[in-house]
Biopython code that builds the backbone (N, CA, C, O; Angstrom):
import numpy as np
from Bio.PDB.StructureBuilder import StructureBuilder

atoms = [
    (1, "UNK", "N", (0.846, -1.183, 0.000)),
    (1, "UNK", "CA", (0.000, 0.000, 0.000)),
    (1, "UNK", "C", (0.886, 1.239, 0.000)),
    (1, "UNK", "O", (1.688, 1.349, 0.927)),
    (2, "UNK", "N", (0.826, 2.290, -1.042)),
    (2, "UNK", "CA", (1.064, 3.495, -0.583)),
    (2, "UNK", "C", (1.121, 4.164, 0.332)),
    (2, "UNK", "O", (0.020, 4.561, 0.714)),
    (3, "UNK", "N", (2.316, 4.626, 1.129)),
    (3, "UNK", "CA", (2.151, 5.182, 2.095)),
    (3, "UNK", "C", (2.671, 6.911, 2.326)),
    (3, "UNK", "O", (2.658, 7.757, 3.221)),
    (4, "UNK", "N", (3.131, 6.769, 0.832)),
    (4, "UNK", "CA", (3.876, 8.480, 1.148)),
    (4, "UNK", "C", (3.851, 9.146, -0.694)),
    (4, "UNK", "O", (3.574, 8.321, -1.565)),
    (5, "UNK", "N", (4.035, 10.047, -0.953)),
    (5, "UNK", "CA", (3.718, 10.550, -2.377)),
    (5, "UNK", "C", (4.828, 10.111, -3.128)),
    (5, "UNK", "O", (5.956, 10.186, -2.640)),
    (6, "UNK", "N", (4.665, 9.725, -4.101)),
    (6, "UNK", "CA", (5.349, 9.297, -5.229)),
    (6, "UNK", "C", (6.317, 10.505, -5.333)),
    (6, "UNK", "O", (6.064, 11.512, -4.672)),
    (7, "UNK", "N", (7.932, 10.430, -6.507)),
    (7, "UNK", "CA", (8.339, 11.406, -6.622)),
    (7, "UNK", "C", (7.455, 12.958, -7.450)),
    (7, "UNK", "O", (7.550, 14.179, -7.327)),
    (8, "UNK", "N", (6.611, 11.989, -8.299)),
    (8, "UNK", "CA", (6.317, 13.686, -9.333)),
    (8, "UNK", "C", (5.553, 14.010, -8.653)),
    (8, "UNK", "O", (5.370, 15.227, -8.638)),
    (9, "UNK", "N", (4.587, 13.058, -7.619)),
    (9, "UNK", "CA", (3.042, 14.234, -7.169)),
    (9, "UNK", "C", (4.652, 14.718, -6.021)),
    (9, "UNK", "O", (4.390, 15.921, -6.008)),
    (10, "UNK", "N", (5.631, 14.646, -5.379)),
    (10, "UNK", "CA", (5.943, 15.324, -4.622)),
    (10, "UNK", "C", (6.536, 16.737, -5.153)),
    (10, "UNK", "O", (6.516, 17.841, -4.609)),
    (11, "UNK", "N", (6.970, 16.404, -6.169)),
    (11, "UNK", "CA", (7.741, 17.944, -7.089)),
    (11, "UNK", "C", (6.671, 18.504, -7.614)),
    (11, "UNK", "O", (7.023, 19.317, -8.470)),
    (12, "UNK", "N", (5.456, 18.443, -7.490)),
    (12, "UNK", "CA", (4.350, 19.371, -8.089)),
    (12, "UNK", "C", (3.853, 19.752, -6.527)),
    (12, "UNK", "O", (3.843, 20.959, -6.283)),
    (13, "UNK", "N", (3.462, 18.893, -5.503)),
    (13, "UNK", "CA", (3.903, 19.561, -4.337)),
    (13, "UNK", "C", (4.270, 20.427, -4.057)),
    (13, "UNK", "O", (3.550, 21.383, -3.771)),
    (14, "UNK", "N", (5.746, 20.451, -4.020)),
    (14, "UNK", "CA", (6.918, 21.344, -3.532)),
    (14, "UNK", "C", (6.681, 22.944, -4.049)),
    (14, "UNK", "O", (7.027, 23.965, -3.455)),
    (15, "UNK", "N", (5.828, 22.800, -5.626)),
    (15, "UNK", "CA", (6.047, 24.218, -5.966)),
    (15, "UNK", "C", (5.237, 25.034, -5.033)),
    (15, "UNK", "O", (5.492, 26.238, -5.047)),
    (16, "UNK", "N", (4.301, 24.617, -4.214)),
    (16, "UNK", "CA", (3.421, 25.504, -3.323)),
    (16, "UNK", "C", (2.594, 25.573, -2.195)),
    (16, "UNK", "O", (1.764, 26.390, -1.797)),
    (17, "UNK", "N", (3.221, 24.049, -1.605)),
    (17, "UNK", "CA", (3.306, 23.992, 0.010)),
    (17, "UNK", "C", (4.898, 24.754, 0.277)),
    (17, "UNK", "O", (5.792, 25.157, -0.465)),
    (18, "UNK", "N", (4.681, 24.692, 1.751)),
    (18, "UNK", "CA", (5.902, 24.794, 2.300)),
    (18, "UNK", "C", (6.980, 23.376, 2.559)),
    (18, "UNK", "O", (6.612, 22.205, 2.652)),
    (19, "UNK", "N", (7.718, 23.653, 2.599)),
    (19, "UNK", "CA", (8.692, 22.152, 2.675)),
    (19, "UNK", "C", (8.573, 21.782, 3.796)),
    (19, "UNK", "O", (8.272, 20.615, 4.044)),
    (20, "UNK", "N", (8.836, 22.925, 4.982)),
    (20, "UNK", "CA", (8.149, 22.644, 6.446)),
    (20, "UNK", "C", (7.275, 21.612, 6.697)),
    (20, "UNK", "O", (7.487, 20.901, 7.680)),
    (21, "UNK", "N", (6.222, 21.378, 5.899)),
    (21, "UNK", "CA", (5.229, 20.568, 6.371)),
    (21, "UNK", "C", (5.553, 18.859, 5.665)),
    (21, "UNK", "O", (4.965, 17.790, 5.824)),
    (22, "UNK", "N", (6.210, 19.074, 5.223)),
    (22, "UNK", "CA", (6.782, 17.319, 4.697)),
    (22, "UNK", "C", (7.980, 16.891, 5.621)),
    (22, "UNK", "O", (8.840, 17.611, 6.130)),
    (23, "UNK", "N", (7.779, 15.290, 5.719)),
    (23, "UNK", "CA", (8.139, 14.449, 6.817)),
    (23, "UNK", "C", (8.978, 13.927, 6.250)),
    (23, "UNK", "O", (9.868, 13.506, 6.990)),
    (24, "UNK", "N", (9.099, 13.768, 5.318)),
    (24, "UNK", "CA", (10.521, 12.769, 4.823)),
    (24, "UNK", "C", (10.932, 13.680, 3.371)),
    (24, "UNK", "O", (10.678, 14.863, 3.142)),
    (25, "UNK", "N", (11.525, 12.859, 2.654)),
    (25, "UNK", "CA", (12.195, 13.455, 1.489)),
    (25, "UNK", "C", (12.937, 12.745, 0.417)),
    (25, "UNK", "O", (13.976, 12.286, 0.891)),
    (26, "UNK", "N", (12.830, 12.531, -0.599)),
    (26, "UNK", "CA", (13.087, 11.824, -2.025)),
    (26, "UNK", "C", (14.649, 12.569, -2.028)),
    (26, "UNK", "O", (14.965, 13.759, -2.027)),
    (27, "UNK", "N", (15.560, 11.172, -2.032)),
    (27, "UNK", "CA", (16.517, 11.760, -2.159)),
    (27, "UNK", "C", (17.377, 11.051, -3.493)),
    (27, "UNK", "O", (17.567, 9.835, -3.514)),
    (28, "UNK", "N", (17.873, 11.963, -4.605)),
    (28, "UNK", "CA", (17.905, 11.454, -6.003)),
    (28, "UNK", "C", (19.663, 10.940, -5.914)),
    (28, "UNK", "O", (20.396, 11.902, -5.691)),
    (29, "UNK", "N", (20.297, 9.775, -6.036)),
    (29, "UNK", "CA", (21.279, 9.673, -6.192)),
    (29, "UNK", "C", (21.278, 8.792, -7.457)),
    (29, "UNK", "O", (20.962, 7.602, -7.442)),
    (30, "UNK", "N", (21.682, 9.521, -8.623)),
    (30, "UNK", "CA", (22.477, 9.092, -9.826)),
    (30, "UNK", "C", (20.776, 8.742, -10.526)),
    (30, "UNK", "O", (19.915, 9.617, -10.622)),
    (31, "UNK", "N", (20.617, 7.577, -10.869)),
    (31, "UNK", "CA", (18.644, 7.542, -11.142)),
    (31, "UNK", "C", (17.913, 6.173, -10.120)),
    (31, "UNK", "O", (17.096, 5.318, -10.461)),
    (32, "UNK", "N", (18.544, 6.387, -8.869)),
    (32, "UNK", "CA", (18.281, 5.327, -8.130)),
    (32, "UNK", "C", (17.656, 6.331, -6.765)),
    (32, "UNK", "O", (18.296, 6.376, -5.715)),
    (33, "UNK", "N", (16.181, 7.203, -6.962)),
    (33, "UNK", "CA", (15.431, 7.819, -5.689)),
    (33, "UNK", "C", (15.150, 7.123, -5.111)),
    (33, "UNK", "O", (14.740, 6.045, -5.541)),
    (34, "UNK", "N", (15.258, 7.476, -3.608)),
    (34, "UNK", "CA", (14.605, 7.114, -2.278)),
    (34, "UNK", "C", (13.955, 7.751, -1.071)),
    (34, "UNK", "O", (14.575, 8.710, -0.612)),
    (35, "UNK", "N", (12.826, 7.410, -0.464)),
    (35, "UNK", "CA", (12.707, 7.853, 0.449)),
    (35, "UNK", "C", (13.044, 7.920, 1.461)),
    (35, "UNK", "O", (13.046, 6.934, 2.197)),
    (36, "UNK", "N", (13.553, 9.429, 1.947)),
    (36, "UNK", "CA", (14.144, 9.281, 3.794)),
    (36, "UNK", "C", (13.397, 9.879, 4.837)),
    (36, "UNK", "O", (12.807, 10.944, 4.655)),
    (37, "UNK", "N", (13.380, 9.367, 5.751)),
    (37, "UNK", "CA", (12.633, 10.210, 6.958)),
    (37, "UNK", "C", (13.556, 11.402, 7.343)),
    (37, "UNK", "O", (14.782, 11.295, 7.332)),
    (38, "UNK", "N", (13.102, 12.193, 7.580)),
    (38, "UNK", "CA", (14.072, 14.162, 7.806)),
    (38, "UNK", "C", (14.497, 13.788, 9.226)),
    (38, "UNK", "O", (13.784, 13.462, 10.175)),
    (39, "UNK", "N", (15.656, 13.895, 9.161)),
    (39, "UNK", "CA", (16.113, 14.198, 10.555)),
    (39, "UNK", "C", (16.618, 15.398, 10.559)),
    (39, "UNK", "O", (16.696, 15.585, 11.773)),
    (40, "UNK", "N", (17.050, 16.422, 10.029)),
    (40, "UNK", "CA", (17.416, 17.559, 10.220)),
    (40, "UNK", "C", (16.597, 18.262, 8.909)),
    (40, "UNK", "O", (16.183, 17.628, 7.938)),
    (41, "UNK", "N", (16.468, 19.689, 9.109)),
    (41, "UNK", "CA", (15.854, 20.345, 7.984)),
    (41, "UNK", "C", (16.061, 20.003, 6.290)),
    (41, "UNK", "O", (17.026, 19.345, 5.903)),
    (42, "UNK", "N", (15.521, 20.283, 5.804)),
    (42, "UNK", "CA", (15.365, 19.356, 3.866)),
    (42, "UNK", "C", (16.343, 20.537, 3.117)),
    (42, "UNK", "O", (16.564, 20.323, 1.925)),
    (43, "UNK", "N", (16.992, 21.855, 3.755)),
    (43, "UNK", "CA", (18.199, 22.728, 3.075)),
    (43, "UNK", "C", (18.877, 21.925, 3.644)),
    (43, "UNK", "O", (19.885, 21.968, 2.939)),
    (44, "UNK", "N", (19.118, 21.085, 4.540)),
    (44, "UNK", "CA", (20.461, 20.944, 5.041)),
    (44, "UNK", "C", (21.395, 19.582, 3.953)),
    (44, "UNK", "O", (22.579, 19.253, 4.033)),
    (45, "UNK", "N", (20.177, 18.985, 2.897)),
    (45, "UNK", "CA", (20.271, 17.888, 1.813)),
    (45, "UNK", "C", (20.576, 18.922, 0.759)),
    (45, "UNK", "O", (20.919, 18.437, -0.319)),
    (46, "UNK", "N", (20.538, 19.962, 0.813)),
    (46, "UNK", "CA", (20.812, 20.923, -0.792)),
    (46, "UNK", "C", (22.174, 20.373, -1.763)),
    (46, "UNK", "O", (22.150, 20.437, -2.992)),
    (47, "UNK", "N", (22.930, 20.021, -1.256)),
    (47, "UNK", "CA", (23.973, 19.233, -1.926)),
    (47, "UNK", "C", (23.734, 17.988, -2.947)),
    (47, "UNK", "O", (24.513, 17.790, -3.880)),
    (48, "UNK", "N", (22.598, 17.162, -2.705)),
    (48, "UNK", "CA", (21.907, 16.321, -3.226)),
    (48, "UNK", "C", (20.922, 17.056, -3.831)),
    (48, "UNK", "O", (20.686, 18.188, -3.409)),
    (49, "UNK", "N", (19.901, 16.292, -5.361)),
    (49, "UNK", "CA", (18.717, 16.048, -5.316)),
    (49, "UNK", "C", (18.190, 15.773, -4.809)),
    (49, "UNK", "O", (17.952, 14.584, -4.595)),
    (50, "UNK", "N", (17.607, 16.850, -4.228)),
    (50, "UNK", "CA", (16.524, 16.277, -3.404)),
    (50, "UNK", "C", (14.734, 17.062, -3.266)),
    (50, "UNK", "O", (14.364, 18.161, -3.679)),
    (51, "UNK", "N", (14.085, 16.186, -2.669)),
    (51, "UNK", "CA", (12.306, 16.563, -3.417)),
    (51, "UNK", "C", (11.793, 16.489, -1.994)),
    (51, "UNK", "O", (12.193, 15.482, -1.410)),
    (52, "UNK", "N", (10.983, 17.320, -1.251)),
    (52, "UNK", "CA", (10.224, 17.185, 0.076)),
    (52, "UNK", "C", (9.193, 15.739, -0.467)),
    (52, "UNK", "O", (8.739, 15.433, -1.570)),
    (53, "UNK", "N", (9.132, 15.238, 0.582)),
    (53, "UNK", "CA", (8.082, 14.018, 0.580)),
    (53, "UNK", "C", (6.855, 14.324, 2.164)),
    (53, "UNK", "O", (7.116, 14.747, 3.291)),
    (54, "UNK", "N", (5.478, 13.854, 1.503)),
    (54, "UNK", "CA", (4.612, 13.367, 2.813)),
    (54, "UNK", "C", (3.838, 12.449, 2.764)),
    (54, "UNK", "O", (3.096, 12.043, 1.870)),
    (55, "UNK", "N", (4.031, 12.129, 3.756)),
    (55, "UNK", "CA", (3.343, 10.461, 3.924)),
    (55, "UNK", "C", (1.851, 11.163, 4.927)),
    (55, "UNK", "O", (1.845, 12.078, 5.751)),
    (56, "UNK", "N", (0.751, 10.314, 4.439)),
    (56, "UNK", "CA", (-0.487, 10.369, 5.097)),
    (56, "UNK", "C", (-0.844, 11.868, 5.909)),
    (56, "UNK", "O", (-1.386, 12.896, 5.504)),
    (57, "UNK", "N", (-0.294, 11.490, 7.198)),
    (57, "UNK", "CA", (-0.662, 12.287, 8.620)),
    (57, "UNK", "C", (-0.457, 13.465, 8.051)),
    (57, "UNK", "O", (-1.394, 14.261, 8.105)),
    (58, "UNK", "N", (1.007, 13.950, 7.252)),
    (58, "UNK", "CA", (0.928, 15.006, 6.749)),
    (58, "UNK", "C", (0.155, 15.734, 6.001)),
    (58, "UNK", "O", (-0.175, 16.909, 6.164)),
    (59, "UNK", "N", (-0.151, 14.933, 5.096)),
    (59, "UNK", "CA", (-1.261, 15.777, 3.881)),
    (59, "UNK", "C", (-2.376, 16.012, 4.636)),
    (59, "UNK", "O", (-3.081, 17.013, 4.507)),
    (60, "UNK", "N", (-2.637, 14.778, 5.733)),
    (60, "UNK", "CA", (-4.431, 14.897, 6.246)),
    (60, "UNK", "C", (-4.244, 16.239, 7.261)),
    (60, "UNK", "O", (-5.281, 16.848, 7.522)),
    (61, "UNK", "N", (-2.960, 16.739, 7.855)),
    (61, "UNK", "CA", (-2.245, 18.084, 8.555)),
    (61, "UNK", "C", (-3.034, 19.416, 7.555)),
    (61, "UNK", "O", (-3.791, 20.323, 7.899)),
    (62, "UNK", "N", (-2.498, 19.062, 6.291)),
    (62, "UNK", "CA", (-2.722, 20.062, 5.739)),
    (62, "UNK", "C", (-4.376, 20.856, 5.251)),
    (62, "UNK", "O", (-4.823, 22.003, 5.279)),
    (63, "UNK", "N", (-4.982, 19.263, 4.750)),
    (63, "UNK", "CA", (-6.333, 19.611, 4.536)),
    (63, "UNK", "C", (-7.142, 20.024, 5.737)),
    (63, "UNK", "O", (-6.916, 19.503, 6.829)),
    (64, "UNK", "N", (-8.121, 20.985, 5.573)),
    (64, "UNK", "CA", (-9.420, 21.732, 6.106)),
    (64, "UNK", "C", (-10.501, 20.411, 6.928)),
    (64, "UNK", "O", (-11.666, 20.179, 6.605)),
    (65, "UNK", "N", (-9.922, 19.885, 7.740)),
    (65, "UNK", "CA", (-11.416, 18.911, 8.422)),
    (65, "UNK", "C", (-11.604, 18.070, 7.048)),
    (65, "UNK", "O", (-12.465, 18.259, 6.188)),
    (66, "UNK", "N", (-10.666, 17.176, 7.061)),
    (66, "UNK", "CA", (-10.851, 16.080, 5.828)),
    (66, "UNK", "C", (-11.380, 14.629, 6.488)),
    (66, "UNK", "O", (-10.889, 14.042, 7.452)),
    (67, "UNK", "N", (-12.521, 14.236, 5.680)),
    (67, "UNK", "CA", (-12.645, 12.953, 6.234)),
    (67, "UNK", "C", (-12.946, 11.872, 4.868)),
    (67, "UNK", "O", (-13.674, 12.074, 3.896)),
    (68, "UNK", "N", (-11.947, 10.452, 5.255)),
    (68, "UNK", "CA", (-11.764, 10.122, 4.287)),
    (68, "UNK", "C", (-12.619, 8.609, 4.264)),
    (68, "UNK", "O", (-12.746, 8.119, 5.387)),
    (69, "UNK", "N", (-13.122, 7.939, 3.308)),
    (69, "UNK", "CA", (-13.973, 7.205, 3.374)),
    (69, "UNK", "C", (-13.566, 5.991, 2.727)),
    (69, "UNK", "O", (-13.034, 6.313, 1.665)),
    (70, "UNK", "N", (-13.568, 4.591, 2.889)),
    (70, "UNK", "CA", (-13.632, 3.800, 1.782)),
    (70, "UNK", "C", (-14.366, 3.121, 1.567)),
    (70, "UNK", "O", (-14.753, 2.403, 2.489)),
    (71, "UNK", "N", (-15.014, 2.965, 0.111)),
    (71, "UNK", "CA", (-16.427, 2.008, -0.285)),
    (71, "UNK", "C", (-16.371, 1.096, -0.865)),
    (71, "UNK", "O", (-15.511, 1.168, -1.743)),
    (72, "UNK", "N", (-17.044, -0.079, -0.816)),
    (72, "UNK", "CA", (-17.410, -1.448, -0.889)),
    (72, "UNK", "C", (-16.309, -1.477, -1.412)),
    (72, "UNK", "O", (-15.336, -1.866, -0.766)),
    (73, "UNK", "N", (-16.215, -1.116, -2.567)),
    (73, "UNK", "CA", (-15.388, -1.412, -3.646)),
    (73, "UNK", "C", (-14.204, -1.281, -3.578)),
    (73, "UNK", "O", (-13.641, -1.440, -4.661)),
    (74, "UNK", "N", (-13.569, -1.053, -2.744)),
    (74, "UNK", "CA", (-12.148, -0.370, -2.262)),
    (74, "UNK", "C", (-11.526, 0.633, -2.221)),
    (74, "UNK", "O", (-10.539, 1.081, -1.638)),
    (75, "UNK", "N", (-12.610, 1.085, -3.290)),
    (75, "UNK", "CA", (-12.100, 2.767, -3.499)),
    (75, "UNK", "C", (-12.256, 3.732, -2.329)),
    (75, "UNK", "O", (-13.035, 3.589, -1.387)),
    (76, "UNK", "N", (-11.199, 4.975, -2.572)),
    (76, "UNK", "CA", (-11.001, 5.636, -1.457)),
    (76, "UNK", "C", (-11.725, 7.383, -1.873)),
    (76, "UNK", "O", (-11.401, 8.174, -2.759)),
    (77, "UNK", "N", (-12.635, 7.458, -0.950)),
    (77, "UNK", "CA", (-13.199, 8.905, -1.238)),
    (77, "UNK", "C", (-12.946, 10.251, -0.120)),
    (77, "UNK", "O", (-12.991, 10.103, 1.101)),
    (78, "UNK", "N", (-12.754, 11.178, -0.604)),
    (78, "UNK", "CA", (-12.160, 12.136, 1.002)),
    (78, "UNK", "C", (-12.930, 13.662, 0.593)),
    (78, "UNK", "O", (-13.052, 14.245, -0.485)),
    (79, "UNK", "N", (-13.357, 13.982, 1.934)),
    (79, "UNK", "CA", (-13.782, 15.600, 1.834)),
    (79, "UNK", "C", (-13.155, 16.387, 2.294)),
    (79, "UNK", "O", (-12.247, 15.661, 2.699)),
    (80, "UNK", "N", (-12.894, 17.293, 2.565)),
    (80, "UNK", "CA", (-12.841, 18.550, 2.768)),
    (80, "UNK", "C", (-13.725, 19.549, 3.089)),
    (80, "UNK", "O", (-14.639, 19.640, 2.270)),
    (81, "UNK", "N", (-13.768, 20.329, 3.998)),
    (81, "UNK", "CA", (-14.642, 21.438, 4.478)),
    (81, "UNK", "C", (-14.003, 22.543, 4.540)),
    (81, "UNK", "O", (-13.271, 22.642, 5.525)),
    (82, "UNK", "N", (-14.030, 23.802, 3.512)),
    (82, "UNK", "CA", (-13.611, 25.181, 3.392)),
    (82, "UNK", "C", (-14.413, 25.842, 3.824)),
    (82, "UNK", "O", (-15.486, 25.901, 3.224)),
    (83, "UNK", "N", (-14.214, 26.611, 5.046)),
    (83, "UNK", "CA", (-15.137, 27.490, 5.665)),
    (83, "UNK", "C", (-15.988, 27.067, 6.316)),
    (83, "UNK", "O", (-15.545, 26.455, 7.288)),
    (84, "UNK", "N", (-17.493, 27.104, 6.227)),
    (84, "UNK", "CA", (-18.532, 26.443, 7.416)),
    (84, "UNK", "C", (-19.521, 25.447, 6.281)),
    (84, "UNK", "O", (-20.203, 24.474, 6.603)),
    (85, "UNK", "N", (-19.396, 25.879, 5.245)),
    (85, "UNK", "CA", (-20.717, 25.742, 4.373)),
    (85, "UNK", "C", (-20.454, 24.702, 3.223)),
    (85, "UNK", "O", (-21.055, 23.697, 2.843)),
    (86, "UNK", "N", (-19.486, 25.252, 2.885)),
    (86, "UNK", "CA", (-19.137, 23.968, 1.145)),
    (86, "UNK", "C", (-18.269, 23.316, 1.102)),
    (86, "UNK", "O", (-17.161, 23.833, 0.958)),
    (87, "UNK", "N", (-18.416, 21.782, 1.218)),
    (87, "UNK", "CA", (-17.707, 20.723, 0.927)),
    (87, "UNK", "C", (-16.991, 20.366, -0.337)),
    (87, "UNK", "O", (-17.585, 20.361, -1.415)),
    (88, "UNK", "N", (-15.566, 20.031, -0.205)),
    (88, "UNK", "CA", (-15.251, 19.748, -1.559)),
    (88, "UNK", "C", (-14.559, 18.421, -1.350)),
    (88, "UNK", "O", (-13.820, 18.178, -0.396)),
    (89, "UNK", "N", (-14.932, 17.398, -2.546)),
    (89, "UNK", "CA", (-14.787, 16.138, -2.437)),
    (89, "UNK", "C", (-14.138, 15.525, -3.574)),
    (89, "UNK", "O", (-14.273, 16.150, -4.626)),
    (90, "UNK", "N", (-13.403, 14.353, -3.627)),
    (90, "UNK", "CA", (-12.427, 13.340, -5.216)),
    (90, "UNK", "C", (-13.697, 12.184, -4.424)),
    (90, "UNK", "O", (-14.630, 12.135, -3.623)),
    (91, "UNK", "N", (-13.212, 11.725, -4.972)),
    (91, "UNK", "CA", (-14.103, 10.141, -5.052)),
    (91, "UNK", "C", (-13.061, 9.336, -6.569)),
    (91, "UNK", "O", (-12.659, 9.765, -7.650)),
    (92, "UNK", "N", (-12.964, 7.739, -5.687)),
    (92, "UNK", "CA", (-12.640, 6.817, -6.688)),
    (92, "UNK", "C", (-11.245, 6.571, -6.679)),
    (92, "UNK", "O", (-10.814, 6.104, -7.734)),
    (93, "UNK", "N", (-10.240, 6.801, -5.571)),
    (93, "UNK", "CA", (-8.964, 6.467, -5.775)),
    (93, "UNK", "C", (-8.675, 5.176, -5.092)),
    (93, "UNK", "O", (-9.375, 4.710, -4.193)),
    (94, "UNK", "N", (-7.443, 4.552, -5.646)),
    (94, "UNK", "CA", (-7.044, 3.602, -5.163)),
    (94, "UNK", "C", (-6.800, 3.446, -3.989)),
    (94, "UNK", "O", (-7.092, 2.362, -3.484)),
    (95, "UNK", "N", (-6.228, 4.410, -3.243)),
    (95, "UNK", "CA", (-5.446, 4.763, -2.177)),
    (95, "UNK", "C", (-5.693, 5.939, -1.511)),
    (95, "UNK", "O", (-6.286, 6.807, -2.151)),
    (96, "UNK", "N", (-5.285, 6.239, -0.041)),
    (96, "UNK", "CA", (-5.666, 7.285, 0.568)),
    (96, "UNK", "C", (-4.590, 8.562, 0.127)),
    (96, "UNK", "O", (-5.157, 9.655, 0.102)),
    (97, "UNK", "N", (-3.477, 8.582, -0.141)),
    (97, "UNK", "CA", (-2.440, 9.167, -0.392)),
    (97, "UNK", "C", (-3.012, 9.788, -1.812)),
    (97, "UNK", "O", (-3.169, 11.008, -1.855)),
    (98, "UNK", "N", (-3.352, 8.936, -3.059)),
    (98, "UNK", "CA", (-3.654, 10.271, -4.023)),
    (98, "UNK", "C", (-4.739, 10.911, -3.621)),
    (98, "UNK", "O", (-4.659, 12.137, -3.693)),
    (99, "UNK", "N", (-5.878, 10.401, -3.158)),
    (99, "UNK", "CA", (-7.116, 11.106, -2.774)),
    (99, "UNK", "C", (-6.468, 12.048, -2.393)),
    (99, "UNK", "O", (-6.456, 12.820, -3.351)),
    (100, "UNK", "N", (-5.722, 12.629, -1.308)),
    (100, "UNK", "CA", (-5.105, 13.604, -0.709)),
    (100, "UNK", "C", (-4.692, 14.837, -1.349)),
    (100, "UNK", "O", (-4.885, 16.033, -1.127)),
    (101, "UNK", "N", (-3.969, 14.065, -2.343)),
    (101, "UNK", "CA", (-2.845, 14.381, -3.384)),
    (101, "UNK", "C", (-3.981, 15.737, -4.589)),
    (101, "UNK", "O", (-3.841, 16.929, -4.866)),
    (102, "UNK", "N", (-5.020, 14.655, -4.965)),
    (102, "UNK", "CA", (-5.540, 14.977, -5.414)),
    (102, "UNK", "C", (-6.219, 16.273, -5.051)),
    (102, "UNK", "O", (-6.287, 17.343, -5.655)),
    (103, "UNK", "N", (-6.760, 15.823, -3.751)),
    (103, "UNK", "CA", (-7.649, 17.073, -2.996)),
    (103, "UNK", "C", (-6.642, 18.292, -2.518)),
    (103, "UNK", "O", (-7.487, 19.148, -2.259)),
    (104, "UNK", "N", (-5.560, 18.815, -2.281)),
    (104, "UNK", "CA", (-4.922, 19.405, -2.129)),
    (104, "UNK", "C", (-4.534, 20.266, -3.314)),
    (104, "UNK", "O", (-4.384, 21.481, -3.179)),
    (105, "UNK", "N", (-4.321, 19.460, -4.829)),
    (105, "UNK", "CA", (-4.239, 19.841, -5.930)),
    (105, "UNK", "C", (-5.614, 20.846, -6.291)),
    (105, "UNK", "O", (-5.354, 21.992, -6.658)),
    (106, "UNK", "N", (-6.608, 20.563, -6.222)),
    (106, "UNK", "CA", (-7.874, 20.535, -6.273)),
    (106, "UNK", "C", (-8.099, 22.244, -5.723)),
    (106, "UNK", "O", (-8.606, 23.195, -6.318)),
    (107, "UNK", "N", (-7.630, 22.171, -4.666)),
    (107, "UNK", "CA", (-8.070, 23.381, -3.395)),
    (107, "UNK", "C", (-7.020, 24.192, -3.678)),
    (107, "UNK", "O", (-7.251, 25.286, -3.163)),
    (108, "UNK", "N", (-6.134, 24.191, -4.161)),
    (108, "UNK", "CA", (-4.748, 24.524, -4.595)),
    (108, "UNK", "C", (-5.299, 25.817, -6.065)),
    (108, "UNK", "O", (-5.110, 27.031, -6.144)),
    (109, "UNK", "N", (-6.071, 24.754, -7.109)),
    (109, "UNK", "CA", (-6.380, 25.547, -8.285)),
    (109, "UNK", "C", (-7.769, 26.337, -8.072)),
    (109, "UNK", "O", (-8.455, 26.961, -8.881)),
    (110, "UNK", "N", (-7.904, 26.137, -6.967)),
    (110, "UNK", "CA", (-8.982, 26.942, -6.532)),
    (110, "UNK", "C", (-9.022, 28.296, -5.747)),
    (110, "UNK", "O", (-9.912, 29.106, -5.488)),
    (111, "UNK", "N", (-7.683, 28.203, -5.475)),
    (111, "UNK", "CA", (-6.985, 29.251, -4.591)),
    (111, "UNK", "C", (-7.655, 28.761, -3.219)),
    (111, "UNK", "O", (-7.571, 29.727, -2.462)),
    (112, "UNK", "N", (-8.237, 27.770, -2.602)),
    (112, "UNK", "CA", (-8.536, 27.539, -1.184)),
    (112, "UNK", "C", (-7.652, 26.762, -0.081)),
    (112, "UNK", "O", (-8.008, 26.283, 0.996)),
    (113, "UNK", "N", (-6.677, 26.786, -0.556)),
    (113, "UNK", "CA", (-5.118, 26.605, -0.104)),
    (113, "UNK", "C", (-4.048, 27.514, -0.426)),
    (113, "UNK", "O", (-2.903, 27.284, -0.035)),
]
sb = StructureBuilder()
sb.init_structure("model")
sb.init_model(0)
sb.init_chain("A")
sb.init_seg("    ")
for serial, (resi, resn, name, xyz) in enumerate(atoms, 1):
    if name == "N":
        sb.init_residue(resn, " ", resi, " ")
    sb.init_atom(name, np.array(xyz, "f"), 0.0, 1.0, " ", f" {name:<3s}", serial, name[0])
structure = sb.get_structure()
């Protein structure tokens, strides 16, 4: 199971969260990436390629009162609540991580992030 963002949803990420809020980090040596858990700040890797990564807790950090659902079918559906009144929702992912991915993207081109 997926547990943390792939490299590209993390470099489309990066252009407009803060790096602050990612827990680990894609670190590129030669064409062999990996994920590391941060033990010290993600400038302090600037010497390397390297890409902020977040796994779960983080993204669900970031979203507005997200609650995420899964139906019969396995699929994974998640909301969001902007403000008091309007819900915004993905439906149909494999996994809880793009739902996220997705919904963040989502609220992102909406300017509600």
């Amino acid at each position: 199971m997926k547990s943390y963002t792939d490299l590209s949803q993390s470099k489309k990420l990066a252009e407009f969260l803060p790096i602050e809020s990612a827990d680990m980090f894609w670190l590129v040596l030669g064409n062999t990436p990996r994920v590391h858990v941060l033990t010290e700040p993600i400038s302090n890797y600037s010497q390397w390629e390297s890409y902020p990564c977040w796994g779960l807790a983080k993204l669900l950090d970031i979203l507005p009162y997200p609650t995420l659902a899964q139906h019969a079918n396995g699929l994974w559906s998640l909301t969001a609540w902007v403000g008091t009144v309007k819900p915004y929702s993905v439906d149909g992912y494999d996994n809880k991580i793009d739902a996220c991915y997705e919904m963040i993207i989502k609220l992102h081109e909406l300017k509600m992030l």
